[in-house]
ZAKOLTI-676771 format. One line per field, with one value per atom (N, C-alpha, C, O, CB): residue number from 1; atom name; x, y, z. Coordinates in Angstrom, 3 decimals. Glycine has a CB too. Layout:
<recs>
n = [NUM; ...]
atom = [CA; ...]
x = [X; ...]
y = [Y; ...]
z = [Z; ...]
</recs>
This chain:
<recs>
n = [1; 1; 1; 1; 1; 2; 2; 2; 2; 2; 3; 3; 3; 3; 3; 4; 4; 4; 4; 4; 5; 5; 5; 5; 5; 6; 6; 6; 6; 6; 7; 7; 7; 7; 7; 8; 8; 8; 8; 8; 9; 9; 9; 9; 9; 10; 10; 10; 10; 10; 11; 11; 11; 11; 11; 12; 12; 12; 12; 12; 13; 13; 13; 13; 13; 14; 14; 14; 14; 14; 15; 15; 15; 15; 15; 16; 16; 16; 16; 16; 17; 17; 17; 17; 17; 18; 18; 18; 18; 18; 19; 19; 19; 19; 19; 20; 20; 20; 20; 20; 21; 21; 21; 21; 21; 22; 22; 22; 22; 22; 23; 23; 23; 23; 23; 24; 24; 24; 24; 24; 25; 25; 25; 25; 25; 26; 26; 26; 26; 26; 27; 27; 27; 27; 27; 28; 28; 28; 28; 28; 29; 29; 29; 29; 29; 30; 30; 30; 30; 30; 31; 31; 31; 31; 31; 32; 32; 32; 32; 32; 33; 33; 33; 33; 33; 34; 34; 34; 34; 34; 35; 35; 35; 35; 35; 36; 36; 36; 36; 36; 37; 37; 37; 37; 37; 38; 38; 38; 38; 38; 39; 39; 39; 39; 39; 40; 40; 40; 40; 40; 41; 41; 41; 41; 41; 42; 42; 42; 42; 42; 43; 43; 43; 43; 43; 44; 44; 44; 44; 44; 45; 45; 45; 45; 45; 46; 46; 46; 46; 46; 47; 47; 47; 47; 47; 48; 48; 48; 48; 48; 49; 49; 49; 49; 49; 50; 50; 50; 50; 50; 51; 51; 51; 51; 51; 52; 52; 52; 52; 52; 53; 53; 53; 53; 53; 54; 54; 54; 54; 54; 55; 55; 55; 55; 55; 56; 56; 56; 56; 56; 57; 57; 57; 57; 57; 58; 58; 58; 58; 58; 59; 59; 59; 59; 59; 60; 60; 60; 60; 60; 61; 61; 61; 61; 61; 62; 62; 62; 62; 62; 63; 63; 63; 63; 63; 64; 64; 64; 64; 64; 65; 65; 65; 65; 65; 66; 66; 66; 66; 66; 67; 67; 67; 67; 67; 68; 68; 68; 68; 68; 69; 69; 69; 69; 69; 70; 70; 70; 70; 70; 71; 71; 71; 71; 71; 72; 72; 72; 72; 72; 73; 73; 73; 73; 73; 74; 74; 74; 74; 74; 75; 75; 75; 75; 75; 76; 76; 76; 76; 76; 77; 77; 77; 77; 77; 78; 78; 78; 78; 78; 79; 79; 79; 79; 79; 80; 80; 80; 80; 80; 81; 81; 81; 81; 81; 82; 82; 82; 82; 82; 83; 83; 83; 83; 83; 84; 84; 84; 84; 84; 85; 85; 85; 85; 85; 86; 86; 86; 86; 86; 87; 87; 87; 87; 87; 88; 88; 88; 88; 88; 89; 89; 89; 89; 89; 90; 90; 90; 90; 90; 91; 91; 91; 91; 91; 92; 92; 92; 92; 92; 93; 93; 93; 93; 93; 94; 94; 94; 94; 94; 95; 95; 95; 95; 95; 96; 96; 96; 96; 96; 97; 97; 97; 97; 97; 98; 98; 98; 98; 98; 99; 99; 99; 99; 99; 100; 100; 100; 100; 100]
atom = [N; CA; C; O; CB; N; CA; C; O; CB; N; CA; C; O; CB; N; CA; C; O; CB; N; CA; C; O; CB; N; CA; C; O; CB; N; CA; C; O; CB; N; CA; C; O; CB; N; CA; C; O; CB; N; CA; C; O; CB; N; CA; C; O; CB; N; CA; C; O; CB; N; CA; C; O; CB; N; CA; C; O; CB; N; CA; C; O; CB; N; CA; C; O; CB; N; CA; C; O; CB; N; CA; C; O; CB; N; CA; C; O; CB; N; CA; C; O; CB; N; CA; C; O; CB; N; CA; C; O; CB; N; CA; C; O; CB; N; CA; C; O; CB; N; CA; C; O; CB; N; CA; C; O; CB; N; CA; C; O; CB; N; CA; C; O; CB; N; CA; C; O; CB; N; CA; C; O; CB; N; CA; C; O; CB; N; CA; C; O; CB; N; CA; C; O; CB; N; CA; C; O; CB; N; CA; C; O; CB; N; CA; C; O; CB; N; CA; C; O; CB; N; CA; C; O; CB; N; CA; C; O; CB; N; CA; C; O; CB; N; CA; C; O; CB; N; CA; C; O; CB; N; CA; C; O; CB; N; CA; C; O; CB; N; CA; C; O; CB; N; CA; C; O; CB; N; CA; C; O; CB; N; CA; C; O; CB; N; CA; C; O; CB; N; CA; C; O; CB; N; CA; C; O; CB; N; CA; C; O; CB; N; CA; C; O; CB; N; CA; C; O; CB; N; CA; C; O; CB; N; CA; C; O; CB; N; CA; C; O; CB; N; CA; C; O; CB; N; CA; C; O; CB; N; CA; C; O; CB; N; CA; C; O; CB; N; CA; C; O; CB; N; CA; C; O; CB; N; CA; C; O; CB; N; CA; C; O; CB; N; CA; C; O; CB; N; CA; C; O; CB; N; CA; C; O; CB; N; CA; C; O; CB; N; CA; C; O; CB; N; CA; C; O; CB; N; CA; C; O; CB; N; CA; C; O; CB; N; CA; C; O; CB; N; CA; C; O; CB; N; CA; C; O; CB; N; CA; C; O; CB; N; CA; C; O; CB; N; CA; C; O; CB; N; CA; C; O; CB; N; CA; C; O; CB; N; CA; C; O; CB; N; CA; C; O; CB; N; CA; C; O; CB; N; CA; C; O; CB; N; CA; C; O; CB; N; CA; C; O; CB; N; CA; C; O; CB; N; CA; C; O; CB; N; CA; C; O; CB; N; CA; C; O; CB; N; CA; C; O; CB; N; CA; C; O; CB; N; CA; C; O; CB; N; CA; C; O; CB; N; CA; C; O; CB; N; CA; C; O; CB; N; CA; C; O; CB; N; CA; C; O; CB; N; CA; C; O; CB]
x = [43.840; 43.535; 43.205; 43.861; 44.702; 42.321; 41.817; 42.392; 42.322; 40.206; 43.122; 42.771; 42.583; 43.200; 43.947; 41.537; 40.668; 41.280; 40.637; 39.772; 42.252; 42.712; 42.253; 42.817; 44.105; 40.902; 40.101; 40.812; 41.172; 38.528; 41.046; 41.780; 41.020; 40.589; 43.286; 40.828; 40.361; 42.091; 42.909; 39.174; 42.294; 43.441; 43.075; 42.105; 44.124; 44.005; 44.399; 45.607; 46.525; 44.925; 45.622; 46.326; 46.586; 45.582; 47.299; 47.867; 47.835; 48.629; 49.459; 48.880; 47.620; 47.799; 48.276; 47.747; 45.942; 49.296; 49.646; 49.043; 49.623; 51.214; 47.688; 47.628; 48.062; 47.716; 47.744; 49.523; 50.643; 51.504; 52.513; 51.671; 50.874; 51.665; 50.808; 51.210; 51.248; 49.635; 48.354; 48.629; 48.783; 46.625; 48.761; 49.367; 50.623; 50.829; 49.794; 51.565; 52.669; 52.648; 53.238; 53.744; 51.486; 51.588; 50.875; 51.164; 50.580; 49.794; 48.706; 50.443; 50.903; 46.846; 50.876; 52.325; 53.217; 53.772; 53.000; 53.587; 54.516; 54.063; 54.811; 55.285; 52.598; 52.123; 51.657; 51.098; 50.776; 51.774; 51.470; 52.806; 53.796; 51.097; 52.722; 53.705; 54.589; 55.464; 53.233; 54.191; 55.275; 54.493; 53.274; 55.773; 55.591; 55.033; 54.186; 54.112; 56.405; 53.595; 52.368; 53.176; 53.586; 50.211; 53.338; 53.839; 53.023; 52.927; 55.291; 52.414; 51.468; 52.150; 51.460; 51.421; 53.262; 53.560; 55.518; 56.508; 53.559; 55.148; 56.465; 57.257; 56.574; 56.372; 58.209; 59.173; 59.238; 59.091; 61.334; 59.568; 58.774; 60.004; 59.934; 58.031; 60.932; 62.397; 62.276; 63.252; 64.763; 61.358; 60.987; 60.149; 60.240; 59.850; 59.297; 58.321; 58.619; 58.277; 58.291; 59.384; 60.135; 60.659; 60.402; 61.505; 61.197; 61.619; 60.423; 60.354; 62.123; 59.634; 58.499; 57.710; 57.175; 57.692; 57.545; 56.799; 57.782; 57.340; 56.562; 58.855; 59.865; 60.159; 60.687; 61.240; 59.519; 59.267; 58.597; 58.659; 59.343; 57.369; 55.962; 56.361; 56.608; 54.436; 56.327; 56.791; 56.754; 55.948; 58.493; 58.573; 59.486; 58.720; 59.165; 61.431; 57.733; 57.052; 55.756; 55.141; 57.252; 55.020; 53.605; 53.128; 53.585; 52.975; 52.045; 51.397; 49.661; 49.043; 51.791; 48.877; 47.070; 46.734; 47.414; 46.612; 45.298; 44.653; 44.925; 45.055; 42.870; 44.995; 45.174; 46.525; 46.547; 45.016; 47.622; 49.096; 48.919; 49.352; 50.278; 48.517; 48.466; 47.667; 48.116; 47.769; 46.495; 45.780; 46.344; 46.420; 44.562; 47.061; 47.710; 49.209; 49.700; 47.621; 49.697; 50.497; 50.278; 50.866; 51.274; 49.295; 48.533; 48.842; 49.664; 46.794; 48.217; 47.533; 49.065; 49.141; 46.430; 50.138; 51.103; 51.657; 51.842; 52.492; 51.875; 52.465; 51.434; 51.897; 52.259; 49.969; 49.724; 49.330; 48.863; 49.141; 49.600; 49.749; 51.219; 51.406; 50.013; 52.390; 53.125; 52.932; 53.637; 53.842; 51.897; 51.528; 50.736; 49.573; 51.126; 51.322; 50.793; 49.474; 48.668; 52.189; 49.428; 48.151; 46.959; 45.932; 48.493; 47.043; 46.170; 45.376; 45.849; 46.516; 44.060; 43.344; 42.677; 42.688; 41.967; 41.992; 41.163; 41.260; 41.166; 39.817; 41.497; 41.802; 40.357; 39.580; 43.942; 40.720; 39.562; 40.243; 40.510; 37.473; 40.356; 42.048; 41.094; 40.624; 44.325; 40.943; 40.448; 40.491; 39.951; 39.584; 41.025; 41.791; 40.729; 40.022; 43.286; 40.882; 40.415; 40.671; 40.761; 39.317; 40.834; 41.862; 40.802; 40.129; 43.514; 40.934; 39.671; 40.096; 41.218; 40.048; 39.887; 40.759; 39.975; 38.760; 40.983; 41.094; 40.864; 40.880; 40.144; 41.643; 41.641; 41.277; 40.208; 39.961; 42.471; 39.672; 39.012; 37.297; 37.161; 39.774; 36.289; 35.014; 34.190; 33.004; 33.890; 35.480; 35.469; 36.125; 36.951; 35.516; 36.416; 37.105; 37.996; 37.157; 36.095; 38.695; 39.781; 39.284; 39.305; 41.612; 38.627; 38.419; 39.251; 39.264; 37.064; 39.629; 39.851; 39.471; 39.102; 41.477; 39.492; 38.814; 39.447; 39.774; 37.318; 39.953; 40.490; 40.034; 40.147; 42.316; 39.710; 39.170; 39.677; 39.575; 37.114; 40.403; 40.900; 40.740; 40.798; 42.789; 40.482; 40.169; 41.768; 42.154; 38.649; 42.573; 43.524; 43.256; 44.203; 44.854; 42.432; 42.185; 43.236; 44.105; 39.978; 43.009; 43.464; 45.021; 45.663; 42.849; 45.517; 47.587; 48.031; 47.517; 48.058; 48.966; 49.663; 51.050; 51.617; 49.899]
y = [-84.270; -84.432; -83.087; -82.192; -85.090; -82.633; -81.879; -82.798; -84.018; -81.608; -81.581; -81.637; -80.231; -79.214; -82.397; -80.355; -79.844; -79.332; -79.782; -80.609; -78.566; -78.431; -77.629; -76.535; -78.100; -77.829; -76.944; -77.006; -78.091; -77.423; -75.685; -75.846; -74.898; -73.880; -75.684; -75.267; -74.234; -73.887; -74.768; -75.813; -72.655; -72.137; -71.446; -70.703; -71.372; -71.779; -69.982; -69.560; -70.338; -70.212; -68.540; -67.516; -67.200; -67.289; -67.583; -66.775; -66.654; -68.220; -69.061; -64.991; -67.831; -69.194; -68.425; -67.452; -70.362; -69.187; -68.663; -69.360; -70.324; -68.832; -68.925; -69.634; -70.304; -71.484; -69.303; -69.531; -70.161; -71.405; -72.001; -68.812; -71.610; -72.369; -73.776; -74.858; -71.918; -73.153; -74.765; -75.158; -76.364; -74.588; -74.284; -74.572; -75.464; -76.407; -73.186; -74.879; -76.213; -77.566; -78.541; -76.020; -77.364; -78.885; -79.980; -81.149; -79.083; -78.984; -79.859; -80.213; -81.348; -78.424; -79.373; -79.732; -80.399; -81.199; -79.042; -79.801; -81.977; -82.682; -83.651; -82.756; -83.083; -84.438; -84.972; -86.067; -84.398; -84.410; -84.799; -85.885; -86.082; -83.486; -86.387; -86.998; -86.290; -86.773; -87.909; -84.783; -83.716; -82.665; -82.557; -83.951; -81.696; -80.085; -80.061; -80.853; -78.714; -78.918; -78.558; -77.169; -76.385; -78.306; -77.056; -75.939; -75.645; -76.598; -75.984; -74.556; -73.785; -73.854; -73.754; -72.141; -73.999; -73.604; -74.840; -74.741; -71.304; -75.947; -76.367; -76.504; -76.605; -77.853; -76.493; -76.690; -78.607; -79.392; -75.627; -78.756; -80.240; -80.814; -82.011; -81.174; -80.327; -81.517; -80.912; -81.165; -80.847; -80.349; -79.920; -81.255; -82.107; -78.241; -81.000; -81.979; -83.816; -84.440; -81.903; -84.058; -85.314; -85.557; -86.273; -85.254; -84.871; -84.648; -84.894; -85.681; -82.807; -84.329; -84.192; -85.408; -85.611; -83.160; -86.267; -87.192; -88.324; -89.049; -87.274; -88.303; -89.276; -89.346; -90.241; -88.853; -87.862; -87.847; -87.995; -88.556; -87.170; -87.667; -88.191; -90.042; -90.732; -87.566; -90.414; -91.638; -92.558; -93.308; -91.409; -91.802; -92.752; -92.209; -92.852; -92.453; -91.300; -90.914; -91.062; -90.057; -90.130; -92.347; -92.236; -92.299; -92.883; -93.267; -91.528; -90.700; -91.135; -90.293; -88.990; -92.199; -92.606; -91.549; -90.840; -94.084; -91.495; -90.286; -90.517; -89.524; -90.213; -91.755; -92.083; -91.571; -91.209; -93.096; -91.781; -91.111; -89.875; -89.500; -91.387; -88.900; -87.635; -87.160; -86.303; -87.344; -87.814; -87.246; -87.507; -86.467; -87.643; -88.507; -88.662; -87.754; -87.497; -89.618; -87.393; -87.378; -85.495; -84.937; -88.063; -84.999; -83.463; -83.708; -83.043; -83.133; -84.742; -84.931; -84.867; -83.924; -86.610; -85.433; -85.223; -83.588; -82.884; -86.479; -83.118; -81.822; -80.803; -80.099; -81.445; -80.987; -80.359; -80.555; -79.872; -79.798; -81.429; -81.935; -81.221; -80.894; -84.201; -81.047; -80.262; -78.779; -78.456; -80.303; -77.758; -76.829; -76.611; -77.002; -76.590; -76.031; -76.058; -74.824; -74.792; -75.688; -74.224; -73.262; -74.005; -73.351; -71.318; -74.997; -75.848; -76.380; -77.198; -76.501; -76.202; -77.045; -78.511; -79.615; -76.006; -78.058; -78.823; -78.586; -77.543; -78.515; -80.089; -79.892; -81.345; -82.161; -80.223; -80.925; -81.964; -81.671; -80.645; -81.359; -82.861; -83.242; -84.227; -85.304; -84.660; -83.519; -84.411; -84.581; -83.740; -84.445; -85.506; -85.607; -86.532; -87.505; -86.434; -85.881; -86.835; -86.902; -85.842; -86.913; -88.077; -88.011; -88.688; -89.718; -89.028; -87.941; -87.616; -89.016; -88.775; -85.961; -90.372; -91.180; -91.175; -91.113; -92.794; -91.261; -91.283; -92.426; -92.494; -90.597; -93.786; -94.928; -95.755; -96.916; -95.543; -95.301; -96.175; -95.737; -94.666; -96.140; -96.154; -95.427; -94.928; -94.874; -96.754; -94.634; -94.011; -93.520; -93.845; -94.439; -92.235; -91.533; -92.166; -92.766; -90.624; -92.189; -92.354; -90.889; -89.810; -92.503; -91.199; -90.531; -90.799; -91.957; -90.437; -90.093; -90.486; -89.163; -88.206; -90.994; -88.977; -87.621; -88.022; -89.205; -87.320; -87.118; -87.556; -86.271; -85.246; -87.888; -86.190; -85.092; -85.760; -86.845; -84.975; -84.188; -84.946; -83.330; -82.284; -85.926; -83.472; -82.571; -82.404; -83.464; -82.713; -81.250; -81.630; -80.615; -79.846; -81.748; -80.434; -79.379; -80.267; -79.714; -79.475; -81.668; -82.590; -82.676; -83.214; -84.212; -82.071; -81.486; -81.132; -80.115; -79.814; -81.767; -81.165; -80.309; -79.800; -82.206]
z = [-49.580; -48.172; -47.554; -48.086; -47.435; -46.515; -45.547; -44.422; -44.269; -45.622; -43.513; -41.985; -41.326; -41.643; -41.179; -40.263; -39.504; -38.503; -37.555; -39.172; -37.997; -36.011; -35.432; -35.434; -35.448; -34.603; -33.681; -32.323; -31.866; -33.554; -31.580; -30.461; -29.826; -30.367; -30.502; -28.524; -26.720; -26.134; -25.872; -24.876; -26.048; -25.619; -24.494; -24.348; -26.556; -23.639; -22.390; -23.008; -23.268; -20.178; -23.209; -23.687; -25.031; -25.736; -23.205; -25.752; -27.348; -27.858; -27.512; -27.953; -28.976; -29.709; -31.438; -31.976; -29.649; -31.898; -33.708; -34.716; -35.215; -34.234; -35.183; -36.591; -36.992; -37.039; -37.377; -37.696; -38.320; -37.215; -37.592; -38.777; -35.864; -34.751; -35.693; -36.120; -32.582; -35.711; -36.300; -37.351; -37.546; -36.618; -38.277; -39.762; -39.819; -40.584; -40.470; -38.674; -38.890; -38.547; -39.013; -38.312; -37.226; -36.852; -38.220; -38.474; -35.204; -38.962; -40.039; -41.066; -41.197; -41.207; -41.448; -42.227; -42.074; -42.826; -42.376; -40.085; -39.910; -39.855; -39.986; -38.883; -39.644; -39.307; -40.856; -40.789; -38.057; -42.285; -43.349; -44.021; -43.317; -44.085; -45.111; -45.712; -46.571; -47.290; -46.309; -46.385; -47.149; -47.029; -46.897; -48.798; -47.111; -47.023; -48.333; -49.272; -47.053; -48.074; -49.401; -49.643; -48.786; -48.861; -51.695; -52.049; -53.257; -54.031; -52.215; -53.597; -53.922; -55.808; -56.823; -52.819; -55.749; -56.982; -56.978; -56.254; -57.019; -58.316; -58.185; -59.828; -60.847; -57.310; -59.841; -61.302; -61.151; -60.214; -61.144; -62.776; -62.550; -62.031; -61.751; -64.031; -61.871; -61.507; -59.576; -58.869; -62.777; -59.096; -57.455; -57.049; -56.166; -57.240; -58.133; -58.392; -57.677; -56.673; -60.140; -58.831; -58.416; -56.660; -55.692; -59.406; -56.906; -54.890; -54.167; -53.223; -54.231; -54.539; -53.722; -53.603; -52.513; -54.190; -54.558; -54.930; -54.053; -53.162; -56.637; -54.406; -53.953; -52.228; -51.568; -54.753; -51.756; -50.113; -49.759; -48.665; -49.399; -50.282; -49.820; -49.857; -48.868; -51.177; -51.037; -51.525; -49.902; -49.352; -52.405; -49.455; -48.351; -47.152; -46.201; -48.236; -46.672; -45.915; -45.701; -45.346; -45.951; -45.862; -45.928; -44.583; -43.600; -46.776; -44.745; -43.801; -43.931; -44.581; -44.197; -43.465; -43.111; -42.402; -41.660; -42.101; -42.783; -42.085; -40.415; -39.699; -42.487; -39.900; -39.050; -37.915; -36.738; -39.492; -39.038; -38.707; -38.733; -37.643; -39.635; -39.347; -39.626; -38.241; -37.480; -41.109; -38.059; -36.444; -35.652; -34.998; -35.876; -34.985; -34.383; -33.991; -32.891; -34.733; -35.466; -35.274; -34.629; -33.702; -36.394; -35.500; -34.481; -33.371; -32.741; -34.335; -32.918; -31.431; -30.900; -30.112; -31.018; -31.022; -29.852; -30.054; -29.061; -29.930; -31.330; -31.684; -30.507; -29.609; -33.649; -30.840; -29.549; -28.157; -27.244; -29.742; -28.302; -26.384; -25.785; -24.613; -26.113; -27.141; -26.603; -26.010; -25.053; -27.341; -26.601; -26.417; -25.226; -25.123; -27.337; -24.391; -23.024; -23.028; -22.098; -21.845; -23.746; -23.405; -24.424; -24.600; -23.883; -24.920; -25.158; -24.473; -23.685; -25.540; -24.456; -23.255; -23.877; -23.334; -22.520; -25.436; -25.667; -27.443; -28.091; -24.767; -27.920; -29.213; -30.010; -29.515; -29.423; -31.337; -32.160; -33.681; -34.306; -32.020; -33.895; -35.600; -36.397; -36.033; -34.955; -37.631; -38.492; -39.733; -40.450; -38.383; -40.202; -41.254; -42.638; -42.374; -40.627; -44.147; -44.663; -45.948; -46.568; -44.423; -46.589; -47.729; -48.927; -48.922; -47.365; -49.626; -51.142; -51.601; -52.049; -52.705; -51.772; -52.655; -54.126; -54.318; -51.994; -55.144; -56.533; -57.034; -58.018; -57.205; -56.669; -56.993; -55.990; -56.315; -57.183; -54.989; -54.212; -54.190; -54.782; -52.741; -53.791; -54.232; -52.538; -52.212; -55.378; -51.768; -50.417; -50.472; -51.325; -49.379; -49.611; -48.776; -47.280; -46.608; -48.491; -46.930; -45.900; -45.209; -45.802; -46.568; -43.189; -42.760; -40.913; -40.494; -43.224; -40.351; -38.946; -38.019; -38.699; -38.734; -36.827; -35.633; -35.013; -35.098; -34.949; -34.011; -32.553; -31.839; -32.510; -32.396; -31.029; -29.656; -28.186; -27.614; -29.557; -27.880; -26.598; -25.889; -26.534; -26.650; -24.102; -23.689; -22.704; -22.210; -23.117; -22.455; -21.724; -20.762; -20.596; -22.331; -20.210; -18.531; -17.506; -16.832; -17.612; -17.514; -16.236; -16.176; -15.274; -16.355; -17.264; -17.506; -16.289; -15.823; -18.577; -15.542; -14.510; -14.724; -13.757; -13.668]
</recs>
């Protein structure tokens, strides 16, 4: 899977702030390097945690609606499938200037 988080900010915004929201809103953290008994865990959380491209944008979309120097965001998620002869795609764009 790819997701996409384009954001319009006033003021400072953390990379690493975007990087976490693409990581909670997935069905498990992503680790670069695992031992195969990590492995299992991992599979077994993703497993009890499934996460549609659908859930995953969404689930961006509230992480940054929390972020108040956010004005204007666009989440897009899309998941390579290996048994299906499509791709799983979803977008969401939302403009938040009108935030009181």
């Amino acid at each position: 899977s790819i997701v996409s988080i384009s954001v319009r900010f006033d003021g400072f915004v953390w990379i690493e702030d975007l990087v976490g929201v693409a990581e909670k809103s997935a069905s498990c953290t992503l680790y670069p390097l695992l031992k195969r008994k990590d492995e299992k865990y991992v599979t077994e959380y993703a497993y009890d945690n499934p996460r549609f491209v659908e859930d995953v944008v969404r689930e961006c979309a509230l992480l940054l609606e929390e972020m108040e120097q956010v004005r204007w965001y666009k989440v897009e998620a899309e998941n390579y499938e290996s048994i299906h002869n499509h791709n799983a795609y979803a977008l969401l764009e939302k403009d938040t200037n009108g935030r009181s």
